[in-house]
N, C-alpha and C positions, 0 to 999 in steps of 0.2 A: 341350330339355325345356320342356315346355307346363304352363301353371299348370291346373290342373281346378278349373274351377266349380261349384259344388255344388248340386244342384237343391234343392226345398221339404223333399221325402224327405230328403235324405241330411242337410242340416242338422237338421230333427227327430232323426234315428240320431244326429246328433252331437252334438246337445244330453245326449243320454239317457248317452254313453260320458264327456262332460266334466264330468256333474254324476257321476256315477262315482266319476272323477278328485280331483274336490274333497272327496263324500261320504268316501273313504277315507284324507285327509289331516283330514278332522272328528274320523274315529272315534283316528285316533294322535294326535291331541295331548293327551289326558289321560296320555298313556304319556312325551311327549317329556318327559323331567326326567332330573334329577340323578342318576345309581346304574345305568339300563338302557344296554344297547348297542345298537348301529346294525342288529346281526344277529335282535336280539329285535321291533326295529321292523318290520327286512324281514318275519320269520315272521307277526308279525301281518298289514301290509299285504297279503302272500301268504295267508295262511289267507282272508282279507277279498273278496278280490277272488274268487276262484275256487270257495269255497264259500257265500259270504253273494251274492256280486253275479252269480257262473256267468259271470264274465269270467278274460279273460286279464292277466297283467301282460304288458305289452309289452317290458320290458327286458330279463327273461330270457331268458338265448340269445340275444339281439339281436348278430349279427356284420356291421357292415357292413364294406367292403372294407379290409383292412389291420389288421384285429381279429381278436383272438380273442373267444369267446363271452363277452358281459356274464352273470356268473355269481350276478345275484340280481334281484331283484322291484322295488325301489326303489333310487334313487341316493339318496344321505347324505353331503352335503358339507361338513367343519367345518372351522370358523376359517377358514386361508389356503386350504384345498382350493376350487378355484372353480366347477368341478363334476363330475359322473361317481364321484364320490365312493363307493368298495364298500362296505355294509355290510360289519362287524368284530366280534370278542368284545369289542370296547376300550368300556368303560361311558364315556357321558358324563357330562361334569362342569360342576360350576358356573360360569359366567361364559364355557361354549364357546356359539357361536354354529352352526346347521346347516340347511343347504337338506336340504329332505325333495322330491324330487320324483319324480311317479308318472304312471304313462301305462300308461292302461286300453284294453284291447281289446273290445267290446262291440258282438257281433253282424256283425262285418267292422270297424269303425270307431273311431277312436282319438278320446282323449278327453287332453288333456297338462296338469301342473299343478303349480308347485311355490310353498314358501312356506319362508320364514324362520321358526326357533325362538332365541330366545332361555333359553336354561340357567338359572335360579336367576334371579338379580336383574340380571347383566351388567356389563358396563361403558358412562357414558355414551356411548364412541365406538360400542362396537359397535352401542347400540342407536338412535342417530344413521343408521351403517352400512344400519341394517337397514330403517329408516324411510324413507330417502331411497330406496335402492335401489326401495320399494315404488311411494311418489312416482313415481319416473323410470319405473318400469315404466308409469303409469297417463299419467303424461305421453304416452307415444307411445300409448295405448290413445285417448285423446280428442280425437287426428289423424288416426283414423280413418273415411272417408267414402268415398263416391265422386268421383272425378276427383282426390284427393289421392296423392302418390306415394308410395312405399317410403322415398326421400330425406327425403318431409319430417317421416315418422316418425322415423327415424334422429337426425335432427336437434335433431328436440326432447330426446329424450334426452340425444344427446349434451351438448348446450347444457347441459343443468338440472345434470346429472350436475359437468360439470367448473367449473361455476357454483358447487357446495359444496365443490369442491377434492380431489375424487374422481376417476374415472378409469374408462371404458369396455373392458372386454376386448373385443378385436375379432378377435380368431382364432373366436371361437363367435356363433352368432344365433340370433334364429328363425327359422321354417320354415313351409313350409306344409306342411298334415296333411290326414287324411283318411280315407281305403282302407290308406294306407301311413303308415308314420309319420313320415317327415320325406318330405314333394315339393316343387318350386318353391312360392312362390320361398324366393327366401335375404331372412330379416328383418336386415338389418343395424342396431344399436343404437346406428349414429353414421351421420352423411353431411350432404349437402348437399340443403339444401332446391328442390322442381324436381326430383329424380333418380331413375333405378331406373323401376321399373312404376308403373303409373297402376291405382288399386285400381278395382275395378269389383264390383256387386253378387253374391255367391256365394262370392267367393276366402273363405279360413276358411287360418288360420297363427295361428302364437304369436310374443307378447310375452315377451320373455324374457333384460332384459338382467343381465349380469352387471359387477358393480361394485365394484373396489377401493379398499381405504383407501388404498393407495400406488400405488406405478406400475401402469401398465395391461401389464405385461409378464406373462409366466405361461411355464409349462414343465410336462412331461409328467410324472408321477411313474413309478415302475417298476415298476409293476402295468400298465401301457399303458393305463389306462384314464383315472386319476385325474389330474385339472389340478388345480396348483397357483398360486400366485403366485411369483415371482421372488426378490421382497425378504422375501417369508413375510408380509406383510402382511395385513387380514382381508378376503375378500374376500363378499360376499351375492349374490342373486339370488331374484327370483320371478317365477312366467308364467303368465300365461292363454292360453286360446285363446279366439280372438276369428272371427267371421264381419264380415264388409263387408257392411250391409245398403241399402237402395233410401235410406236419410237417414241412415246413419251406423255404428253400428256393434253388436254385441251377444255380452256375453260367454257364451261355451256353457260356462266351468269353473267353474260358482258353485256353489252348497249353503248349505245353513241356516248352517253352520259359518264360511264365505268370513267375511274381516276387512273392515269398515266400507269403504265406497269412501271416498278422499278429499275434504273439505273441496270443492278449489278444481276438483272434475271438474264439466264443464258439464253444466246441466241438459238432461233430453229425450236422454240417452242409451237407447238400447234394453235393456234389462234383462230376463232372466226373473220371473215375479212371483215377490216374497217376499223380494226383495233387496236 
């Protein structure tokens, strides 16, 4: 498997399907709270996409090999669920925590993007959980350049991550995207620095690590779809997609709605205007 580099065009088409992405995680979070369920969010994000934007939800129907069909619009992962999470009639409640993530199909090209909700007020670990996790995504987001590797991404997460006494799930990554929704390579959210491919200008993949409160172990729930954690622990997650550019890097899943970059991200990052 060969990584595809993306010309001028197709990152333009991918810019358009990742602001998409972001756009219809803007328009649900007036909705995420206390009383609705996971299934009223899908119907929303599904009425959204394909009547308001004339796109696809990519997850629907999405069966890759040893699956049966993912049978909604958006993934919805709460508390210990780590991800793949099905929307349900089960209303959420105050002080759950939930990954909303969505991946827009828009004109051949995907667009991938998820973010942490916090329920009512929380608890301070969860929103600790949810902070860091954000942190450690942007950590490897600002090791991205040219001639830097896969490794030294992985790395930095990892480090930050088990630095606050958390813990990296490593059976899932990111990917690289595109035409298709997941293609080479494989983003792993731990490793060794030095390691894996050597980014180069065009590759376009997501950040996207997932991070528990307790062990870094997880197991399949019996839906085949849904991860959980081992110990039930709480686990977060949030992802961009990101492009490699000629100095560094630039995220294609922003929107007006996108949460503050942080604090300590280096200046002269490539950024869409507005953000």
């Amino acid at each position: 498997m060969t990584i595809t580099i993306k010309t001028a065009a197709d990152i333009e088409a991918m810019r358009v399907a990742g602001r998409l992405a972001s756009e219809v995680l803007d328009m649900l979070t007036p909705h995420v709270r206390a009383g609705i369920t996971t299934n009223e969010l899908d119907k929303l994000a599904h009425d959204h996409i394909v009547h308001v934007q004339q796109a696809i939800p990519a997850p629907l129907n999405y069966t890759p090999p040893g699956y049966t069909p993912y049978p909604k619009s958006i993934c919805t992962s709460i508390n210990h669920q780590v991800c793949h999470g099905i929307p349900n009639d089960k209303a959420l409640k105050n002080g759950d925590i939930v990954n909303i993530d969505v991946t827009v199909i828009k004109d051949g090209w995907h667009g991938d993007t998820s973010r942490m909700f916090v329920i009512g007020e929380g608890s301070i670990a969860s929103k600790r959980l949810c902070q860091l996790t954000y942190d450690a995504m942007w950590k490897g987001i600002q090791k991205v350049r040219p001639g830097v590797t896969l490794g030294d991404i992985g790395h930095a997460i990892q480090t930050f991550v088990e630095n606050q006494g958390l813990s990296v799930v490593r059976e899932f990554c990111g990917h690289g995207i595109g035409r298709k929704f997941h293609e080479e390579p494989q983003v792993l959210h731990y490793g060794r620095p030095g390691t894996l491919d050597k980014l180069v200008p065009g590759m376009v993949f997501t950040i996207e690590p997932m991070v528990n409160a307790g062990k870094r172990d997880i197991k399949e729930a019996g839906d085949g779809w849904t991860i959980v954690t081992r110990d039930r622990s709480l686990s977060a997650q949030w992802e961009h997609t990101i492009v490699v550019t000629e100095t560094g890097y630039e995220v294609l899943t922003v929107s007006a709605g996108s949460p503050p970059i942080p604090a300590f991200v280096t200046a002269g990052a490539a950024l869409p205007a507005g953000t």
